[in-house]
C-alpha positions in Angstrom: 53.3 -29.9 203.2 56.4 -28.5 201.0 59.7 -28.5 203.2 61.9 -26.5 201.1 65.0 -24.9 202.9 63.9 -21.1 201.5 60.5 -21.5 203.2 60.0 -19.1 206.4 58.2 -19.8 209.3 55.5 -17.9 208.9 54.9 -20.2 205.9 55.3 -23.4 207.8 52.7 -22.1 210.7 50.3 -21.2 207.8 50.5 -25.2 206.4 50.2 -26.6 210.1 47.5 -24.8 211.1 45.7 -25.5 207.3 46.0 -29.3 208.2 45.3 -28.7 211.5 41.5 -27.3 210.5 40.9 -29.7 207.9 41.7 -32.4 210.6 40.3 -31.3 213.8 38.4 -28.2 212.9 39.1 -24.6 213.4 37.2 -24.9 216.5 40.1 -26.8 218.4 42.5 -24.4 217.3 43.4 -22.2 220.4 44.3 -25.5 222.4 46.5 -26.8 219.3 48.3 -23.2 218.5 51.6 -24.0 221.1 51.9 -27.6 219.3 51.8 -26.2 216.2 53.7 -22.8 216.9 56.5 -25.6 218.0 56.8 -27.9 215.2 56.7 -24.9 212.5 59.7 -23.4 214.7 61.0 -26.6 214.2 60.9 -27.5 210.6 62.2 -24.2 209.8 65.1 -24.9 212.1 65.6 -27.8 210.2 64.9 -26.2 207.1 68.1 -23.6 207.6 70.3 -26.5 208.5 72.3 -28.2 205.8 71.4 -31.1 204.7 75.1 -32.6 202.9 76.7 -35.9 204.3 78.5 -35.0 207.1 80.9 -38.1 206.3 81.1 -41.2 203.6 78.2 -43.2 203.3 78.4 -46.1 204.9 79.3 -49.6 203.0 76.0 -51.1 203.9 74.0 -48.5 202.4 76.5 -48.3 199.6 74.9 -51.2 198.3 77.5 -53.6 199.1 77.1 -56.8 201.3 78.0 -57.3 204.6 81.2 -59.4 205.2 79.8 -62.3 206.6 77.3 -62.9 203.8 79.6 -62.7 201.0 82.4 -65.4 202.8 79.2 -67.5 203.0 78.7 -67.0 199.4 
């Protein structure tokens, strides 16, 4: 599935229940709809919600070492 932030819901719904058939069959559909009306509500919630850093990345991910390991060093 695409997750693209211009993607509407209908869209996601449309995917989930796609992969939904192919993996449990269209026949198991009816008992599957309120999971998969729920997680298409909520990957387009996510999908309107901005995705920049919402601070600086920390030092560890950085790619520096932690403090400890470099006084070993």
């Amino acid at each position: 599935m695409r997750f693209e932030s211009g993607r509407s819901r209908e869209e996601f719904l449309a995917d989930l229940t796609a992969e939904a058939d192919r993996t449990w069959g269209p026949s198991r559909r009816a008992e599957l709809q309120q999971y998969l009306d729920n997680a298409a509500n909520a990957l387009w919630r996510l999908a309107q919600a901005p995705l920049e850093a919402l601070e600086a990345e920390p030092a560890f991910l950085a790619g520096s070492r932690p403090r400890d390991v470099e006084q070993e060093a």
